[in-house]
VEXVEX-285459 format. One line per field, with one value per atom (N, C-alpha, C, O): residue number from 1; residue in one letter; atom name; x, y, z. Coordinates in nm, 2 decimals. Each point is the difference from the previous one (the first is absolute). Example, Ala and Ser with C-alpha at 12.3 -4.5 7.8 and 13.67 -1.06 7.14 Angstrom:
n [1; 1; 1; 1; 2; 2; 2; 2]
res [A; A; A; A; S; S; S; S]
atom [N; CA; C; O; N; CA; C; O]
c1 [1.32; -0.09; 0.09; 0.10; -0.14; 0.09; -0.08; 0.05]
c2 [-0.57; 0.12; 0.12; 0.00; 0.11; 0.11; 0.11; 0.11]
c3 [0.78; 0.00; 0.00; 0.07; -0.14; 0.00; 0.08; 0.01]
END
This chain:
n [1; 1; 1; 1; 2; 2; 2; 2; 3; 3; 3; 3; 4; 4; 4; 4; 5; 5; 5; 5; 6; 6; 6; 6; 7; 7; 7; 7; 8; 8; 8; 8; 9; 9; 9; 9; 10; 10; 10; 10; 11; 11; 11; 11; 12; 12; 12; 12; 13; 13; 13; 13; 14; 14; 14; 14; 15; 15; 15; 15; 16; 16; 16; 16; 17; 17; 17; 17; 18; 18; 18; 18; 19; 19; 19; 19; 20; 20; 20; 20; 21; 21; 21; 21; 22; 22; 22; 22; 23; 23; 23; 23; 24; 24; 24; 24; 25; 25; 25; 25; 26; 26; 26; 26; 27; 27; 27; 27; 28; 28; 28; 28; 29; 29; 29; 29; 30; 30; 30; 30; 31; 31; 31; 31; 32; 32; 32; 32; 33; 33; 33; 33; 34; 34; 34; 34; 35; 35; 35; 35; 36; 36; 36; 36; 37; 37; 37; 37; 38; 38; 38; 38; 39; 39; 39; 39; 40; 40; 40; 40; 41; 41; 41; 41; 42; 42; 42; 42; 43; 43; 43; 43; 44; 44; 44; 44; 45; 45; 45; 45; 46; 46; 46; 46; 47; 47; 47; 47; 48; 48; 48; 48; 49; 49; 49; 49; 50; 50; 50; 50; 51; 51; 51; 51; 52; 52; 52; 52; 53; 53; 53; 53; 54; 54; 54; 54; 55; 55; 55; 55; 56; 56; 56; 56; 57; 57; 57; 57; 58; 58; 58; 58; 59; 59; 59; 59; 60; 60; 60; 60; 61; 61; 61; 61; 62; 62; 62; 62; 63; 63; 63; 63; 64; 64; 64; 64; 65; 65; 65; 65; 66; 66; 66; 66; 67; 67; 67; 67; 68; 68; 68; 68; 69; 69; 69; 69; 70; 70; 70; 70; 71; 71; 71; 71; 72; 72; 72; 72; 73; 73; 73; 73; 74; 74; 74; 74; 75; 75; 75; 75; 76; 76; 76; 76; 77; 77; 77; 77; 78; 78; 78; 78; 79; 79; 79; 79; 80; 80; 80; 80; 81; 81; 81; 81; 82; 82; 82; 82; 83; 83; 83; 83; 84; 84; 84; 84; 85; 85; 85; 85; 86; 86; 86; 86; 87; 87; 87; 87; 88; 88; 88; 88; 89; 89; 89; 89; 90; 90; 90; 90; 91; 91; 91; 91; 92; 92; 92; 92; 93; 93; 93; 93; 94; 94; 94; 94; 95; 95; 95; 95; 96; 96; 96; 96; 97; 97; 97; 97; 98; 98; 98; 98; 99; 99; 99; 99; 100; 100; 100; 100; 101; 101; 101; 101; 102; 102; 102; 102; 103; 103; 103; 103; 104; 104; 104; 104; 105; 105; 105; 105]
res [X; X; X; X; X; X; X; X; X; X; X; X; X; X; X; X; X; X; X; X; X; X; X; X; X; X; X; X; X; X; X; X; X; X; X; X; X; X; X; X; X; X; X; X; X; X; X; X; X; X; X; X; X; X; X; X; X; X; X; X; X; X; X; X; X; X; X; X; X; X; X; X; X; X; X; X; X; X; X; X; X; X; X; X; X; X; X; X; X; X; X; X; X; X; X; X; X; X; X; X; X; X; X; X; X; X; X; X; X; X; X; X; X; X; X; X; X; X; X; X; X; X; X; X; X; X; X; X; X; X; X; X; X; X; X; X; X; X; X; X; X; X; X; X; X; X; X; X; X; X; X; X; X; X; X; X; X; X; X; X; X; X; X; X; X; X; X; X; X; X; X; X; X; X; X; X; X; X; X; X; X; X; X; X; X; X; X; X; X; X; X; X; X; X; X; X; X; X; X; X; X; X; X; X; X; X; X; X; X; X; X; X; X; X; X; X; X; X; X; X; X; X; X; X; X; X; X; X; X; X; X; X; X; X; X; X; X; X; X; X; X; X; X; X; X; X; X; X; X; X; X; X; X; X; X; X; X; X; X; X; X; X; X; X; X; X; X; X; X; X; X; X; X; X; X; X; X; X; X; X; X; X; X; X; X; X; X; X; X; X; X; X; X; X; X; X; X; X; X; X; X; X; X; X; X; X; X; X; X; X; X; X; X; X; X; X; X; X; X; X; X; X; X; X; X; X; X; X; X; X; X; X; X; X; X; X; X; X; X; X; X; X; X; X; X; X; X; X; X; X; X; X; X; X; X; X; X; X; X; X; X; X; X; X; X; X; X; X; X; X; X; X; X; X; X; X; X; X; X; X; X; X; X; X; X; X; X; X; X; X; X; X; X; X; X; X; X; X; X; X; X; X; X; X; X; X; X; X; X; X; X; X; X; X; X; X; X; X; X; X]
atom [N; CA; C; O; N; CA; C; O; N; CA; C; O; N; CA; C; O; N; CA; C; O; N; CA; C; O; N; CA; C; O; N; CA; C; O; N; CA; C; O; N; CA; C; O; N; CA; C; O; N; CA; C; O; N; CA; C; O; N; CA; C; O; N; CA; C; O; N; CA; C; O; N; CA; C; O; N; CA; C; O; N; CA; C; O; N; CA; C; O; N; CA; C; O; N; CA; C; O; N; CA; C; O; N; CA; C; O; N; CA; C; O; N; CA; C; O; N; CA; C; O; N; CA; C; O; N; CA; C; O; N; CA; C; O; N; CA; C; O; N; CA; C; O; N; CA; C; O; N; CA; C; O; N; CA; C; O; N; CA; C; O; N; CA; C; O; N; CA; C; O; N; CA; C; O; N; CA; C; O; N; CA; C; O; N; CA; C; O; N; CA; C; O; N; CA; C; O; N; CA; C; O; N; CA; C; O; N; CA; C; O; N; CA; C; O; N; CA; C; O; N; CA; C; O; N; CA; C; O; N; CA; C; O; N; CA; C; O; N; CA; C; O; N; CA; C; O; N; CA; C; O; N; CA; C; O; N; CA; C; O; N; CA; C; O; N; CA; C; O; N; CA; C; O; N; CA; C; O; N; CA; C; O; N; CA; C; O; N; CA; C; O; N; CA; C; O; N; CA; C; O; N; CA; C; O; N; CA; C; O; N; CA; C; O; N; CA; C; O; N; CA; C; O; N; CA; C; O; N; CA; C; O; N; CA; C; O; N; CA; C; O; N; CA; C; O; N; CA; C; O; N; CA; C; O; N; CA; C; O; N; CA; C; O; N; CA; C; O; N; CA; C; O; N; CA; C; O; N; CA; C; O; N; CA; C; O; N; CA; C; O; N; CA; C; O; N; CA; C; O; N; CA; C; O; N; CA; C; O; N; CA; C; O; N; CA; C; O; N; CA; C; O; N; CA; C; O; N; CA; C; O; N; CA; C; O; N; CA; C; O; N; CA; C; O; N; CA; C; O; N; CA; C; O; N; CA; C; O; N; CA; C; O; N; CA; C; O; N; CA; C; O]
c1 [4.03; -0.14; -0.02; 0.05; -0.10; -0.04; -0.16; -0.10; 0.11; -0.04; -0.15; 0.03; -0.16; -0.05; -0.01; -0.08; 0.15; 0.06; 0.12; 0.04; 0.04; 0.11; -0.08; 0.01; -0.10; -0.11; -0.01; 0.06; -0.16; -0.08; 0.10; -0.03; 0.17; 0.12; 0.00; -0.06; 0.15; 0.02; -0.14; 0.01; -0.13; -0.10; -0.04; -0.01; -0.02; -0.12; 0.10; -0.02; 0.13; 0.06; 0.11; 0.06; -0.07; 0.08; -0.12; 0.03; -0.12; -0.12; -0.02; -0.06; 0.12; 0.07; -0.13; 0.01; -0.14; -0.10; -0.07; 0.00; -0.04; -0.04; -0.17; -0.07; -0.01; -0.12; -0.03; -0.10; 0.21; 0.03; -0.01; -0.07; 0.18; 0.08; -0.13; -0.02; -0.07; -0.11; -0.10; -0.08; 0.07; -0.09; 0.01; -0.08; 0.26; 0.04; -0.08; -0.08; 0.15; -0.01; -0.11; -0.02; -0.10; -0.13; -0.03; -0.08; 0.12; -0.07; 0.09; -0.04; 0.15; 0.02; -0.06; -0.02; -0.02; -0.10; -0.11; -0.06; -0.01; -0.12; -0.02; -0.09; 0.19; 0.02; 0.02; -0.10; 0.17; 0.01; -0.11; -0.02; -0.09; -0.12; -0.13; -0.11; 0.17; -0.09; 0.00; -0.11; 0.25; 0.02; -0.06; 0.11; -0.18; -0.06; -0.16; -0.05; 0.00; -0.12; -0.13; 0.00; -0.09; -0.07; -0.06; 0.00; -0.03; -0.05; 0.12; -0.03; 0.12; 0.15; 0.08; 0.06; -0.11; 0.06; 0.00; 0.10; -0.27; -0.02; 0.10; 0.05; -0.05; 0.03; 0.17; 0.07; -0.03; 0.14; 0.06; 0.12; -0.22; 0.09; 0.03; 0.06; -0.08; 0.06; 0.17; 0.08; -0.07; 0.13; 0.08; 0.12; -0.13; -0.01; 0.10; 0.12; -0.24; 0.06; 0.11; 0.11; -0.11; 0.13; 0.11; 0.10; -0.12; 0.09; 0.09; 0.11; -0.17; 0.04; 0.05; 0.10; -0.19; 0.07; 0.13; 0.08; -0.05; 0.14; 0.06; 0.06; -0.06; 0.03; 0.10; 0.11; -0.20; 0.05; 0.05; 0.03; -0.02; 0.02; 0.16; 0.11; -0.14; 0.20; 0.10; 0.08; -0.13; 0.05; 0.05; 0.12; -0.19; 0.00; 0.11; 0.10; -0.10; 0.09; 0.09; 0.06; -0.02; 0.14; 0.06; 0.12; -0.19; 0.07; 0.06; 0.10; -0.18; 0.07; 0.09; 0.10; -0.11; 0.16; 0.10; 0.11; -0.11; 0.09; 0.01; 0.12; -0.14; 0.02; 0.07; 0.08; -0.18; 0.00; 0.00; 0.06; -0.20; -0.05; -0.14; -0.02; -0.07; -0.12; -0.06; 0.08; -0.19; -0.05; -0.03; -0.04; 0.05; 0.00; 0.12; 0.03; 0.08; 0.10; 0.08; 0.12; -0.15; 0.04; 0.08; 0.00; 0.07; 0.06; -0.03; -0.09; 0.12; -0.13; 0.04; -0.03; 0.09; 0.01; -0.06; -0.04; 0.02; -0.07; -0.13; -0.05; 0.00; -0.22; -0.01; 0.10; -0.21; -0.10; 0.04; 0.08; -0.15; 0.03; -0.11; -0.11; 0.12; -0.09; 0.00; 0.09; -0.25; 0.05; -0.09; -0.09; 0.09; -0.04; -0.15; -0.04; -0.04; -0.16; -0.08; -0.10; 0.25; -0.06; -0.02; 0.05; -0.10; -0.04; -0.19; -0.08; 0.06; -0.18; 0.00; 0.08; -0.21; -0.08; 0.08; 0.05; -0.05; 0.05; 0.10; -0.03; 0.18; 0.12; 0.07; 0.04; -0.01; 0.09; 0.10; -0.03; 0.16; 0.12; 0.02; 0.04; -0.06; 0.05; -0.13; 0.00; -0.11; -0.12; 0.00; -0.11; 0.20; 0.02; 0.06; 0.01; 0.01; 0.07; -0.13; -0.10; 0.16; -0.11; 0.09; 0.08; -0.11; 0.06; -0.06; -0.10; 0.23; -0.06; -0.11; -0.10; 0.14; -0.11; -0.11; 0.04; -0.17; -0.10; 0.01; 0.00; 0.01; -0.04; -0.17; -0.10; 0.10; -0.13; -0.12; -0.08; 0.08; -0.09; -0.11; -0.06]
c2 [3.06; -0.02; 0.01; 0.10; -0.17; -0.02; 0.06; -0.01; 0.09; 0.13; -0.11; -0.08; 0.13; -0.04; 0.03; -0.07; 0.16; -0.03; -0.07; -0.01; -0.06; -0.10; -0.16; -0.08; 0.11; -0.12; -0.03; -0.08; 0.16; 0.05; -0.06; -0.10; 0.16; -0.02; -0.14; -0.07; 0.00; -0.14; -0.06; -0.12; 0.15; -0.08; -0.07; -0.11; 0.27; 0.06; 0.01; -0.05; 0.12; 0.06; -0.12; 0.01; -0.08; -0.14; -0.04; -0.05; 0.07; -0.03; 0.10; 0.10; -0.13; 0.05; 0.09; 0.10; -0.20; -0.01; 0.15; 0.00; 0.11; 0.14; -0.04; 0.05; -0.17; 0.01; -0.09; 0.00; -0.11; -0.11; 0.04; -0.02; 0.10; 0.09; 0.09; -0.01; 0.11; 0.03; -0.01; 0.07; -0.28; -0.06; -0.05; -0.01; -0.04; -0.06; 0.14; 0.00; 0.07; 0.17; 0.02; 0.07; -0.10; 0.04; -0.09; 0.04; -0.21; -0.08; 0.03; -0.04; 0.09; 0.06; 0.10; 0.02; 0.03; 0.15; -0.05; 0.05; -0.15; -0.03; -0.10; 0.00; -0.06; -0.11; 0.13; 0.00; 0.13; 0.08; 0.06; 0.04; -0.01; 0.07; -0.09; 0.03; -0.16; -0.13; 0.06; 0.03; -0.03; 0.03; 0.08; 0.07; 0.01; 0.18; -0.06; -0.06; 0.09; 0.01; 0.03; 0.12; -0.16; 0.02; 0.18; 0.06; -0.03; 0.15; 0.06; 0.08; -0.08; 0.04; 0.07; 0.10; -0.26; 0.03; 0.10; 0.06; -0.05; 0.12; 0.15; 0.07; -0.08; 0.12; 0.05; 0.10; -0.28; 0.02; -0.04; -0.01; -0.01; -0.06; 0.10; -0.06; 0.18; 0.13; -0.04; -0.04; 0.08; -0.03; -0.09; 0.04; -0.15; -0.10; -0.02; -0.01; 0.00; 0.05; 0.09; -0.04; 0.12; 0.07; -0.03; 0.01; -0.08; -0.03; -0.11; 0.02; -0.12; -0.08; 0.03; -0.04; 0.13; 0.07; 0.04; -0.05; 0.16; 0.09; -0.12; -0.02; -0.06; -0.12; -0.10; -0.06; 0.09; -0.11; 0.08; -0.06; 0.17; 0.14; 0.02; 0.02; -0.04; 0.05; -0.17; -0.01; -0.09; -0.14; 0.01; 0.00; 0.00; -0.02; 0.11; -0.04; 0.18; 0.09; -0.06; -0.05; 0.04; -0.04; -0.16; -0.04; 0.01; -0.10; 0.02; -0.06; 0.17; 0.05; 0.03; -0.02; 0.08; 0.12; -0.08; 0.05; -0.15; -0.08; -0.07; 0.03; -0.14; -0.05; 0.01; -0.07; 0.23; 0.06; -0.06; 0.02; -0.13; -0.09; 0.06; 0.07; -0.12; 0.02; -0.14; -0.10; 0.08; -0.14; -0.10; -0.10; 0.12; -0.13; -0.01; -0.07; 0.13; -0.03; 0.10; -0.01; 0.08; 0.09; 0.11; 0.05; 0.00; 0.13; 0.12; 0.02; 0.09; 0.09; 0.12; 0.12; -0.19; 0.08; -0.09; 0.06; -0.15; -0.13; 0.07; 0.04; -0.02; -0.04; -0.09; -0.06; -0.01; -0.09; -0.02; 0.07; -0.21; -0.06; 0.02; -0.03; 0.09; 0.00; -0.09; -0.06; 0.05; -0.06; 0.04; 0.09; -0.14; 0.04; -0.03; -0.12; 0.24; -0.03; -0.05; -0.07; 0.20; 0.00; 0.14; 0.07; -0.01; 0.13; 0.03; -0.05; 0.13; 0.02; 0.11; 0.06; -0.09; 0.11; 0.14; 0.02; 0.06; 0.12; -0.01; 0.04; -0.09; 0.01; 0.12; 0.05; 0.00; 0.13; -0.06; -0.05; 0.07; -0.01; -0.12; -0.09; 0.06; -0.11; -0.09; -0.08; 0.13; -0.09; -0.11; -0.06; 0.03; -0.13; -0.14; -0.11; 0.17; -0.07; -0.03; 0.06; -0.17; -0.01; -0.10; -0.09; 0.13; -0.10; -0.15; -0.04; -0.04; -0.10; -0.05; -0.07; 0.11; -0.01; 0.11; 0.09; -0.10; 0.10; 0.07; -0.10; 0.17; 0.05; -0.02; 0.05; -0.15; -0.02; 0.12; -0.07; 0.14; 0.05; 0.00; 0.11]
c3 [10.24; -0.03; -0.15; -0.05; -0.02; -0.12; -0.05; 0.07; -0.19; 0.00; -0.12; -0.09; 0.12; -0.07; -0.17; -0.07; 0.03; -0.14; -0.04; -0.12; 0.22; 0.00; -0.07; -0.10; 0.19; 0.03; -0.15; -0.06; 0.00; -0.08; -0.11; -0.07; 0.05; -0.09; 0.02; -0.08; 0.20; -0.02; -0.01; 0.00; -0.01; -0.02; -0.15; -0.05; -0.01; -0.10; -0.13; -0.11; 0.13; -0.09; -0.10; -0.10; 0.16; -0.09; -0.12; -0.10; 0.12; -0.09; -0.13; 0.02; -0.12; -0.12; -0.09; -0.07; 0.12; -0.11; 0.11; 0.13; -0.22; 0.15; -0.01; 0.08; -0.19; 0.09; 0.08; 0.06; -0.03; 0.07; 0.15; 0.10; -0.15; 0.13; 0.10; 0.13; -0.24; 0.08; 0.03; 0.06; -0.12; 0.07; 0.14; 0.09; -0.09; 0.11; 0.14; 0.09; -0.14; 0.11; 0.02; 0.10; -0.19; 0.05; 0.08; 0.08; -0.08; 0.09; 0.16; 0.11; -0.12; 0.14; 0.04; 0.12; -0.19; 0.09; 0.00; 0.09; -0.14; -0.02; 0.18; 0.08; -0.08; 0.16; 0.05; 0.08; -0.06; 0.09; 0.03; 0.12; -0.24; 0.07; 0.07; 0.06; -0.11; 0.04; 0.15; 0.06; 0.01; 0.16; 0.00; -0.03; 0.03; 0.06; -0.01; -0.09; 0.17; 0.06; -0.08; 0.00; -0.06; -0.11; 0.01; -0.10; 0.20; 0.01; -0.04; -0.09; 0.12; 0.01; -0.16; -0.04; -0.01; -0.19; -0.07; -0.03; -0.01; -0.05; 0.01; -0.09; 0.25; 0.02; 0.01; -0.01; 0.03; -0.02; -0.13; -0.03; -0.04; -0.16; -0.08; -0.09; 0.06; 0.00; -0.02; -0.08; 0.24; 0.05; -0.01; -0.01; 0.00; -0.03; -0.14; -0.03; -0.04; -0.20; 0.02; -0.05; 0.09; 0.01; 0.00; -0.08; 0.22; 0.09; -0.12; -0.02; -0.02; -0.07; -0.15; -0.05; -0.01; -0.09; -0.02; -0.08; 0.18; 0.07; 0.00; -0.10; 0.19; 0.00; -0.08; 0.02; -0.10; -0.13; -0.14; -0.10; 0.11; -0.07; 0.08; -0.06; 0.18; 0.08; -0.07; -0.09; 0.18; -0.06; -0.15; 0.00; -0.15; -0.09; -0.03; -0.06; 0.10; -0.04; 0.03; -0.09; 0.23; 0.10; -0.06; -0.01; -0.01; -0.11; -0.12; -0.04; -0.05; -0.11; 0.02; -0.07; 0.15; 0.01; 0.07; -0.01; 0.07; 0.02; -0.06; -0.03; -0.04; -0.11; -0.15; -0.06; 0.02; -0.10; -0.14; -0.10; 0.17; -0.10; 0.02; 0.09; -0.18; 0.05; 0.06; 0.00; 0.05; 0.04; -0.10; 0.05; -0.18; -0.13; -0.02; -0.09; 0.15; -0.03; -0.12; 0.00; -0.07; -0.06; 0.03; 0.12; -0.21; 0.08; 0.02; -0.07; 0.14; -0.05; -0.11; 0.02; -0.12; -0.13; -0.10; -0.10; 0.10; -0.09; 0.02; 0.11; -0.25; 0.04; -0.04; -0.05; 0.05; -0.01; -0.11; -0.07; 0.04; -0.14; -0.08; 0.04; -0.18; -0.14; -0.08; -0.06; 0.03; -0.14; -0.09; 0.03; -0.14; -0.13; -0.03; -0.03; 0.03; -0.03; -0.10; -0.02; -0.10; -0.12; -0.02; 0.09; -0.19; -0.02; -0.01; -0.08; 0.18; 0.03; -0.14; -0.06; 0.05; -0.09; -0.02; -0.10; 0.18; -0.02; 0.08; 0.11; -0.10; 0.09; 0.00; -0.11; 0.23; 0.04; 0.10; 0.11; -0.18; 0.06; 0.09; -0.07; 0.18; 0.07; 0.06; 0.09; -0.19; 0.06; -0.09; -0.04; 0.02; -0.07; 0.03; -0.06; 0.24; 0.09; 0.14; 0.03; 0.01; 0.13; 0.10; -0.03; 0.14; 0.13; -0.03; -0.05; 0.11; -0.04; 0.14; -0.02; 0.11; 0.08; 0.07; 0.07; -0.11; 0.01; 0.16; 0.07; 0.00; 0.10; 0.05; -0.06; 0.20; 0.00; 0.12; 0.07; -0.06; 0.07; 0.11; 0.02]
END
């Protein structure tokens, strides 16, 4: 039997880009709460979030560690790539550096 973080791996986890990846994942939970009964949601979407959280939290790890890449493809002693901002007004030590891609929120 094929374990719904198997699923989740051959599905989701090929998708390199992670807000790609957690749009794809939200429109599966989003069809899954479609099925539940409109009185119902509220009370189970709690659990729900969770559930898919844990979820996609077990998948994402269990890939790492078998791999022992991360999901961009990297290794996991590599960080992220920098680059050069320039120097701000008052610079201390390595704030002279910035990701090249912003973390979006």
């Amino acid at each position: 039997m094929i374990s719904h973080i198997q699923i989740l791996q051959d599905r989701f986890l090929s998708i390199a880009n992670k807000h790609k990846r957690q749009e794809e994942f939200e429109k599966v939970k989003e069809e899954y709460v479609a099925t539940i009964a409109e009185e119902k949601q509220e009370e189970l979407l709690p659990i729900i979030n969770r559930y898919f959280n844990d979820t996609e939290y077990e998948a994402v790890r269990n890939c790492v560690l078998e791999t022992r890449k991360r999901l961009d493809g990297r290794g996991l002693t590599r960080s992220g790539d920098l680059e050069r901002s320039g120097l701000p007004p008052c610079a201390h030590g390595s704030a002279i550096f910035t990701r090249v891609k912003p973390r979006r929120w």
